[in-house]
N, C-alpha and C positions, 0 to 999 in steps of 0.2 A: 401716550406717555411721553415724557420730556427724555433728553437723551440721559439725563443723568438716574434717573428713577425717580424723583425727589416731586413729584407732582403729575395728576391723570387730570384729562380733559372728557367729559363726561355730558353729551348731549341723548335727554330720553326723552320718552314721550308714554304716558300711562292713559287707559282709558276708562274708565269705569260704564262699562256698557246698558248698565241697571237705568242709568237718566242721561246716559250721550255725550257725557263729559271729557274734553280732554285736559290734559297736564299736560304744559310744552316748557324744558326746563335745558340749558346749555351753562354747566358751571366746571370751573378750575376745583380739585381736588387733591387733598394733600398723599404721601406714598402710602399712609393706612388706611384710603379710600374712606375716610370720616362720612365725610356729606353723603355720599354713596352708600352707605349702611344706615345712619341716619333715616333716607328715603325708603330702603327696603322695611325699616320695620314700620313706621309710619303709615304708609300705602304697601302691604303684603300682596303682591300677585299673585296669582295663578297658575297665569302661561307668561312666558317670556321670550318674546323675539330676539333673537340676534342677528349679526351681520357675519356667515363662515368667514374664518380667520379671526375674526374679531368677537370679544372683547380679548382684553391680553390672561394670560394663566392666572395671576394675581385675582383679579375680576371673576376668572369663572368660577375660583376659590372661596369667592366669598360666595357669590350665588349658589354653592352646591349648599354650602353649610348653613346661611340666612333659612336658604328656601328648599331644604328638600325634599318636601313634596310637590312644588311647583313643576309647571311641563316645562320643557327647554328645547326651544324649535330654530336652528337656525336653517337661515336664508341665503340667496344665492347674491352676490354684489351684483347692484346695477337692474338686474333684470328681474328680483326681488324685491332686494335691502335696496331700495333708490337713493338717487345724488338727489339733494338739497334741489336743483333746478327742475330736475324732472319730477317732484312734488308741486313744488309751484303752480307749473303748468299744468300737471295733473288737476289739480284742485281748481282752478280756473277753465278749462279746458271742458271740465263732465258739471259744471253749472253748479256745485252741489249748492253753492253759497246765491244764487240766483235771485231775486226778490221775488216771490207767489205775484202779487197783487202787479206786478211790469215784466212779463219774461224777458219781454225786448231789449231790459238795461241792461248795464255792463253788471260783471260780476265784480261784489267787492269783497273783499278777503275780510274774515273779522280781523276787528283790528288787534288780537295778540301776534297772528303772525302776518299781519301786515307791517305790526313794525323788526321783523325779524329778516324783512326784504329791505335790499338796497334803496337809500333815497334817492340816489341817480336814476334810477328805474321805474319810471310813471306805470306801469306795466305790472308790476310783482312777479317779474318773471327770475330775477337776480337777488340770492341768497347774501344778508345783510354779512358784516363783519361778526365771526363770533357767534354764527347761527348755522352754518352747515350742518355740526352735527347734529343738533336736534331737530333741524328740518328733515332731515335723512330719514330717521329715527320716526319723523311724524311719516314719511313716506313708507315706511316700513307697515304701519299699521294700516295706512290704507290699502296696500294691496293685501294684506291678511282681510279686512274689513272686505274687501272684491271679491275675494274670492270665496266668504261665506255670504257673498251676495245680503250684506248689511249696509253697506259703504251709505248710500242713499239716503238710508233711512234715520242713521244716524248723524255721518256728517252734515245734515242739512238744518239740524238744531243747533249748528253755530254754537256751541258752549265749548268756549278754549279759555284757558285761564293760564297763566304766565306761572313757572314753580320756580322759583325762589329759595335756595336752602336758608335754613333758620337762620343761621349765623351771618348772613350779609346783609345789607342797608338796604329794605325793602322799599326806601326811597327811589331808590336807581331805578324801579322798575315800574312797570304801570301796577297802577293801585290793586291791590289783591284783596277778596273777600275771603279770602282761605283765612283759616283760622289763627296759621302759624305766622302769618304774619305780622301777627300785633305782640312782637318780640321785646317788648319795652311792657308790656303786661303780662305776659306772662312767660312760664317756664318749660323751654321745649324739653323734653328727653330726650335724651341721644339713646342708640339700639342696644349700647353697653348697660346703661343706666337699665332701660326698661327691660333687660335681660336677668340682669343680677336681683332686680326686686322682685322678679316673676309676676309682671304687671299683667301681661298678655299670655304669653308660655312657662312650666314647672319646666323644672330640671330632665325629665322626660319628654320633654315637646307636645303636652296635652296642656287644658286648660283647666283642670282640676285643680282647686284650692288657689288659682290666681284672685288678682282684685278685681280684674277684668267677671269673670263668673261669680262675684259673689254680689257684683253693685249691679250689674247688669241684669233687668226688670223691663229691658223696652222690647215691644210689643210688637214692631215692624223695623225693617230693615236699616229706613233711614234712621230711627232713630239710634238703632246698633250702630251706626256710622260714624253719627255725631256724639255717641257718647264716646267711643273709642279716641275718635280728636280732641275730649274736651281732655281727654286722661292723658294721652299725648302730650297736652301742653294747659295743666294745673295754673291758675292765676297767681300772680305772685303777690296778692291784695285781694280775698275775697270780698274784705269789708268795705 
């Protein structure tokens, strides 16, 4: 948070462990944490890492009331919650990003958070401008990931994608397949919006009588996924 209250700095990292995926996102947020709620309803967690001391009371506030029955596990700084550098390293260091078919080569970082390292740093060992927190943040999940002894198995599918909240010029960033991205076609929701029309959740916090249970007909997982995103963010031009 800024000294005045009037803006939070908000670096996370989500995973969807079902096909390996990471979400790597570092964005400015206004004092009613908009972009920040936006995300929770969007991608609904689980479990939830934090950093002890950290996030601020504001924050945990929205996290109890978003998500109350998600877990909430914080971590210890540093020797948990890791610095931006000691992710780096970590990630380079245990090969995960290796090439199978040349062990011998160097490792190379995919490229979302290789561009999230320093250009002075041929190495990727030095945390770019405006990426600590969410490199932190990715550290954080890897030693969760170590310690259910998964780290391997998934970080080594290299699937990192850049999060971008809706409302920014998804120009600035590298090109995104995420859905939300094509914000010039279509209409994202915000968590207020999808709350008040009981798109997802009643007035009880069940899914009885929403639109989500009455359209919803798919068959496997992924497809639950993608229908949820497509509802998330309606076209603004069907025809």
């Amino acid at each position: 948070d800024d000294s005045a209250g009037l803006h939070r700095i908000y670096g996370v990292c989500f995973v969807d462990t079902t096909v390996g995926k990471f979400y790597l996102g570092q964005f400015q947020d206004d004092r009613h944490s908009s972009r920040f709620r936006t995300l929770l309803a969007h991608y609904p967690p689980v479990q939830i890492l934090f950093e002890r001391g950290n996030p601020s009371t504001e924050t945990q506030k929205i996290l109890k009331s978003l998500l109350p029955s998600a877990v909430l596990e914080g971590l210890l700084p540093r020797s948990q919650f890791w610095e931006a550098s000691k992710t780096l390293k970590t990630l380079i260091e245990e090969g995960y990003f290796k090439n199978k078919e040349n062990p011998n080569s160097e490792v190379v970082l995919p490229q979302v958070i290789e561009s999230m390292t320093a250009e002075s740093d041929s190495l990727g060992l030095t945390p770019g401008e405006n990426s600590e927190l969410v490199l932190s943040a990715l550290g954080c999940c890897v030693f969760y990931l170590k310690k259910c002894i998964i780290d391997k198995e998934i970080l080594s599918m290299a699937k990192f994608e850049e999060f971008v909240p809706v409302d920014t010029n998804i120009g600035k960033g590298i090109k995104s397949s995420n859905i939300f991205a094509n914000t010039n076609q279509r209409m994202v929701l915000d968590n207020v919006t999808l709350a008040n029309l009981e798109i997802f959740e009643n007035a009880s916090g069940s899914a009885e009588g929403t639109l989500l249970e009455r359209i919803d007909t798919c068959c496997t997982p992924f497809g639950k996924r993608l229908l949820k995103q497509w509802v998330c963010a309606p076209l603004c031009n069907p025809c």
